[in-house]
C-alpha positions in Angstrom: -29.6 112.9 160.4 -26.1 112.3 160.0 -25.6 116.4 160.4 -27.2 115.9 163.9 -25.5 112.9 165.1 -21.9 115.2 164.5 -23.2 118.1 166.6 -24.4 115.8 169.2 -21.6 114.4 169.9 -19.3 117.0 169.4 -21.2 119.5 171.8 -21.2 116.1 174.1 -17.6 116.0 173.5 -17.4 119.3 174.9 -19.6 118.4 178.3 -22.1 120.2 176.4 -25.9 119.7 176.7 -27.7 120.5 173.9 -31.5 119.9 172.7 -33.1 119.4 169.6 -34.4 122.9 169.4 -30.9 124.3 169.8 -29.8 122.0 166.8 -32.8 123.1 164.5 -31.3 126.6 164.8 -28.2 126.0 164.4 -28.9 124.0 161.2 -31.0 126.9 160.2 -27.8 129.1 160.7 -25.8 127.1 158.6 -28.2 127.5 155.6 -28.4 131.2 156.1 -25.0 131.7 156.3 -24.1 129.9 153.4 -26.9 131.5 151.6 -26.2 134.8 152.6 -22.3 134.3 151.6 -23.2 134.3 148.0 -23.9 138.2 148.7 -21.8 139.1 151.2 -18.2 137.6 152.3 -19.1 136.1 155.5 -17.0 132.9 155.4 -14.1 131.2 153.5 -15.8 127.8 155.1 -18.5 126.5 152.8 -18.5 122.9 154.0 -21.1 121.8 156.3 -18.6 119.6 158.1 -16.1 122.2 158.4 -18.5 124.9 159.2 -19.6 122.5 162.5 -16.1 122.5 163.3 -14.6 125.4 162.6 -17.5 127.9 163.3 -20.1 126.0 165.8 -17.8 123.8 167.6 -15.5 126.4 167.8 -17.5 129.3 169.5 -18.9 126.6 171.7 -15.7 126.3 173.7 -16.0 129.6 175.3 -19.3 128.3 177.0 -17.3 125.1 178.2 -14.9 127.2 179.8 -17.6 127.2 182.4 -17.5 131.1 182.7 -21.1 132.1 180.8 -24.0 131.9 183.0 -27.8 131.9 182.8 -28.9 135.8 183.0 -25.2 137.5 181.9 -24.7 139.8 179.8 -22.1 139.4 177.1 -21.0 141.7 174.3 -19.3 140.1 171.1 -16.7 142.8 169.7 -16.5 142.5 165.8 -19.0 139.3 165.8 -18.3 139.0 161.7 -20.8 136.0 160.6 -21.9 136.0 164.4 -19.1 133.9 165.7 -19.2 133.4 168.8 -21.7 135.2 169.8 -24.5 134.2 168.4 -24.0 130.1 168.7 -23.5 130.6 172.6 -27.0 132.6 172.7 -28.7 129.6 170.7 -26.8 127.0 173.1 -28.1 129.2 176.2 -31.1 130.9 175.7 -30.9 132.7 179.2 -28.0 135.0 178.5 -28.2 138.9 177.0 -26.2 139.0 173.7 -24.8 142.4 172.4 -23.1 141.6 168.6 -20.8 145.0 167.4 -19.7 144.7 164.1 -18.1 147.7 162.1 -19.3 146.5 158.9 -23.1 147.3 157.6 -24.1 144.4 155.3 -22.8 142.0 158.2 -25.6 143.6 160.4 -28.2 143.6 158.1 -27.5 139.5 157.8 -27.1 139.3 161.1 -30.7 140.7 162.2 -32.3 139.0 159.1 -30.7 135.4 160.9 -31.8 136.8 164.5 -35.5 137.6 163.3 -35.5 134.1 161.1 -34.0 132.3 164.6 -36.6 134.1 166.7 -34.4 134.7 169.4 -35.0 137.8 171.8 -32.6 139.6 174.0 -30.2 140.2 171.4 -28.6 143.6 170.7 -27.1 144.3 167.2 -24.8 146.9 166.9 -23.3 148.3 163.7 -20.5 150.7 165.0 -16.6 150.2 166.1 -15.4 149.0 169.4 -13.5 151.9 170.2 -16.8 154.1 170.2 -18.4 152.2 172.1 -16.6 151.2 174.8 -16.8 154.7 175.3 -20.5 155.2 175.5 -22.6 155.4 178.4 -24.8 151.6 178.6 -21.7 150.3 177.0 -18.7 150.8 178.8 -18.0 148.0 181.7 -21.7 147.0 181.5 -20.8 143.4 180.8 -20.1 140.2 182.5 -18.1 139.0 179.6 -16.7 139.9 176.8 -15.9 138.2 173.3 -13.7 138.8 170.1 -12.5 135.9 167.7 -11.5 138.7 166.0 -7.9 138.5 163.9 -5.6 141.0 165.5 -2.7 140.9 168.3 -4.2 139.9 172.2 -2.9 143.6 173.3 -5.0 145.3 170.6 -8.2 142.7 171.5 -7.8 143.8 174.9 -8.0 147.4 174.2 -11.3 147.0 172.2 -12.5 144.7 174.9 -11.6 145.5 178.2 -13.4 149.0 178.6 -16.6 146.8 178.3 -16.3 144.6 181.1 -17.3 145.4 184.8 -14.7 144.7 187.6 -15.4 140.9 188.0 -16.3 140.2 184.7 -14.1 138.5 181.8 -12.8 138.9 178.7 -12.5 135.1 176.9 -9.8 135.5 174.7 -9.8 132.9 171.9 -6.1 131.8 169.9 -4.5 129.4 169.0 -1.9 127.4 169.7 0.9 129.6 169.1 -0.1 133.0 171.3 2.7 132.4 174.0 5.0 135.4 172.5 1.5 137.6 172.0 0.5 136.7 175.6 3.8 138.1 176.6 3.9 141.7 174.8 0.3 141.9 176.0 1.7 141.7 179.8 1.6 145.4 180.0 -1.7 146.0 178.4 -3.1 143.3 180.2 -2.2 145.6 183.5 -2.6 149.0 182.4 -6.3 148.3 180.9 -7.4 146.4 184.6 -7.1 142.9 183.6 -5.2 139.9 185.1 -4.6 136.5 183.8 -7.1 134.3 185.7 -6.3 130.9 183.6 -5.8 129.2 179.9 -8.1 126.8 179.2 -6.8 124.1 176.1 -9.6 122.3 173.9 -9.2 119.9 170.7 -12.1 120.8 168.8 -14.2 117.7 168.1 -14.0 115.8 164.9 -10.6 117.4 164.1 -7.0 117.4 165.9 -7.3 121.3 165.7 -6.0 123.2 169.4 -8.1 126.0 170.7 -6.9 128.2 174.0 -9.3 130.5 175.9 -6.9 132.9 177.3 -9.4 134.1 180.6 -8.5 137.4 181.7 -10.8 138.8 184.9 -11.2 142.3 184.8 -10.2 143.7 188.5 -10.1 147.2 188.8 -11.6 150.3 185.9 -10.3 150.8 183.1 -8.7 154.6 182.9 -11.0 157.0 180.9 -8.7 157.3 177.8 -8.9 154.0 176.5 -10.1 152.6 174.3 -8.4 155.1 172.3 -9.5 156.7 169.2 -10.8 154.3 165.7 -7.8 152.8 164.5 -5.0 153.7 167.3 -5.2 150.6 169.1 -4.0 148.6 165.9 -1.5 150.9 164.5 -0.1 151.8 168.0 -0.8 149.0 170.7 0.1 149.0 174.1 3.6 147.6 174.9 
């Protein structure tokens, strides 16, 4: 019960509404995932608590930024455990959820949860971003795009970017030191077809921890040759 109260009112926090369905899943998702991390290295976070926080709470901020909608589709570039992708398709059931993960065993545990979930309209990809934002039914497809992925904001954008339609957005999760990243990412931010719409600043609940959802609109195509080939855009990023 206890568990329950927390995510209640850190979701409420969050100007989040969220039912008891929703919160038997997510429950369900933290059992898995711990359960599953005894196989596979999903997460250095083994405490529920922290887990609420860290993972949940966490991913929930990109649907506070007020930019996912019922009936979009949204594509979540090297989900890893299913962060965030997967807790925004719990908290709205109404949206299209592509996960792309590189890494095999993280898609195997990531259809086992979907199929133990039951949720439907949920793609799961096991592949690298750079070959497929390249593919045909991939490439700007997407209203908005997702990475919580660790690497530099001008290499995100290069795996992200190419999947977004003009008017869609990449949310861009950091935290509270990505000013000087933000700034070498000026000229990939332009030469991919982005802009800077706005930065939207959370505390996640329960903690004093800073999250920023760097929202970058995507306003015109991105050129043909990017994203470029598997591992160019992290050993040679746009400057």
């Amino acid at each position: 019960m206890e568990e329950r109260i927390f995510l209640e009112n850190g979701f409420k926090e969050l100007n989040i509404r969220i039912n008891k369905k929703s919160i038997d899943e997510l429950l369900l998702f933290k059992d898995m995932l711990l359960e599953w991390n005894k196989k596979i290295n999903l997460t250095s976070i083994t405490d529920n608590q922290e887990i609420f926080i860290k993972h949940f709470l966490d991913s929930a901020t990109c649907m506070a930024t007020g930019y996912i909608r019922d009936g979009f589709e949204v594509v979540d570039i090297g989900t890893g455990a299913g962060f965030p992708g997967l807790v925004l398709k719990i908290l709205n059931n109404k949206i299209n959820i592509t996960l792309l993960d590189s890494l095999k065993k993280r898609t195997n545990y990531l259809e086992n949860l979907v199929t133990n979930l039951g949720l439907k309209n949920v793609e799961i990809i096991h592949g690298r971003a750079e070959e497929y934002g390249n593919k045909e039914g991939y490439r700007e497809k997407y209203d908005v795009a997702l990475s919580r992925a660790v690497a530099s904001i001008n290499v995100l954008l290069e795996y992200c970017l190419p999947y977004i339609k003009e008017g869609g957005y990449f949310l861009c999760q950091k935290g509270p030191n990505f000013k000087d990243e933000l700034k070498e990412a000026e000229k990939a931010i332009k030469v991919l077809g982005g802009k800077i719409n706005e930065i939207k600043e959370f505390i996640l609940p329960g903690s004093d921890i800073k999250r920023n959802i760097i929202v970058i609109e995507k306003i015109y195509k991105t050129p043909a040759k990017y994203p470029r080939k598997a591992g160019k855009p992290t050993s040679n990023p746009i400057k």
